[in-house]
C-alpha positions as CSV (number, residue, x, y, z in Angstrom):
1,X,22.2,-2.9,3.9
2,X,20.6,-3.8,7.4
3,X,16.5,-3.0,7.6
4,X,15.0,-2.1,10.7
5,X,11.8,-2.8,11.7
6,X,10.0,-0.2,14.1
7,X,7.1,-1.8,15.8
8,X,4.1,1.1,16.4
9,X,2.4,0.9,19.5
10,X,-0.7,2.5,17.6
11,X,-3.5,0.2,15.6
12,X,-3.2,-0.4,12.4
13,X,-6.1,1.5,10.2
14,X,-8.4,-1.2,9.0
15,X,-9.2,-0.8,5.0
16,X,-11.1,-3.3,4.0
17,X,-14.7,-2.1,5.6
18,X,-13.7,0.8,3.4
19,X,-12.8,-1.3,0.5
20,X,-16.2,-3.9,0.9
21,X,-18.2,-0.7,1.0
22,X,-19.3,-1.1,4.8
23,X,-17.9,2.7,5.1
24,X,-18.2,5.5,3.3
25,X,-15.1,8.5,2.1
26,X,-15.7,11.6,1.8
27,X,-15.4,13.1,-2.0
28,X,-11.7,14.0,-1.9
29,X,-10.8,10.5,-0.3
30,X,-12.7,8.7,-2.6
31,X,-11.1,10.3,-5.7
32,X,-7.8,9.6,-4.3
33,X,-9.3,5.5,-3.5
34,X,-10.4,5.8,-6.8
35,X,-6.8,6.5,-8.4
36,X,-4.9,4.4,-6.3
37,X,-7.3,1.8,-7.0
38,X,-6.7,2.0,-11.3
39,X,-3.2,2.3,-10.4
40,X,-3.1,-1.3,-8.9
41,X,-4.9,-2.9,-11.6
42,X,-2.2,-1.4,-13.6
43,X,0.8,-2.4,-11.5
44,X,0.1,-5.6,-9.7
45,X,0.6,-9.1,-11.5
46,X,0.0,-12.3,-10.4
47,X,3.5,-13.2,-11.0
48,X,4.6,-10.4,-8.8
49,X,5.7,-11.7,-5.5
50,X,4.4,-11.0,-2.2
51,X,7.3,-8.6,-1.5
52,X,7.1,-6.8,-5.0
53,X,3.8,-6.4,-5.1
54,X,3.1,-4.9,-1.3
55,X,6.2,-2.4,-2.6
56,X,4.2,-1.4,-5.7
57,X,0.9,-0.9,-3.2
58,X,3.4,1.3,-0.8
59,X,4.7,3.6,-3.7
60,X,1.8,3.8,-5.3
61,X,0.2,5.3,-2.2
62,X,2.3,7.3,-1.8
63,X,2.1,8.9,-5.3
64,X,-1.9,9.3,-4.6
65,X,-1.2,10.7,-1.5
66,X,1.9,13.1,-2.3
67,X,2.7,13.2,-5.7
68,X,4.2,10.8,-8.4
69,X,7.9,13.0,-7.7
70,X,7.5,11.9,-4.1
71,X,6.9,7.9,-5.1
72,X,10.0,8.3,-7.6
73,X,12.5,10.5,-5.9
74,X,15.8,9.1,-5.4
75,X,15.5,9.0,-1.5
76,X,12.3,7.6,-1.4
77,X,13.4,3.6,-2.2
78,X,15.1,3.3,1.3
79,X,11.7,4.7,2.8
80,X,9.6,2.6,0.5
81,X,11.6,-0.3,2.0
82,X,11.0,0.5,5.6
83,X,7.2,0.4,5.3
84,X,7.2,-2.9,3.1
85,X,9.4,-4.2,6.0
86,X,6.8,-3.1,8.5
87,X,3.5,-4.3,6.4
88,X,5.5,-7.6,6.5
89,X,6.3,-7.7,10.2
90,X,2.7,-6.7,11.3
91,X,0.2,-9.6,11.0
92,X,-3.1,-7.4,10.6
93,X,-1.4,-4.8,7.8
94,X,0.4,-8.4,6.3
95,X,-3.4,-9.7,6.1
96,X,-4.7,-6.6,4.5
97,X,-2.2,-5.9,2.0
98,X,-3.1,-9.8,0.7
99,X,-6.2,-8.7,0.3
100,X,-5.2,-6.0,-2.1
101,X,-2.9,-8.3,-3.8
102,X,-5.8,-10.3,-4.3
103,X,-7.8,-8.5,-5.5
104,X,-6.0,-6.4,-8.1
105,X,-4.0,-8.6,-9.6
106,X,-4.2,-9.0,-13.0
């Protein structure tokens, strides 16, 4: 199966001022941060590779964001694949998904 790569003309959100505590969330963000953040430590393993462990950030993003039936429904790997493939094509979102990496796994 062939995976295309849409290029976004719009900047990338940066997370880690956010992350290094530079910014502040409001309440409902930072409860959803907080989640997603457990959930890493969880997930990601230093054994993981790049490419399973930015997947495991994705999905577990989106389960934060939209639900765990969202993260595990049967259409959601091809979609799950499509933003790995663009976090991997982008060198600033590349950059900041290491840093996750790095930082959560255990």
């Amino acid at each position: 199966m062939e995976q295309k790569v849409i290029e976004s003309t719009s900047q990338p959100i940066e997370i880690l001022p956010y992350m290094l505590g530079k910014r502040k969330l409001k309440n409902k963000e930072a409860s959803k941060i907080d989640i997603f953040e457990k959930g890493l430590q969880n997930e990601i393993k230093k054994t993981d590779t790049i490419n399973s462990a930015i997947t495991k950030i994705v999905r577990m993003a989106l389960a934060c964001e939209y639900g765990a039936a969202l993260a595990k429904s049967k259409g959601a790997d091809q979609m799950i694949n499509a933003i790995v493939a663009g976090i991997l094509s982008d060198q600033d979102l590349r950059k900041q998904a290491l840093f996750i990496i790095d930082r959560f796994a255990a």
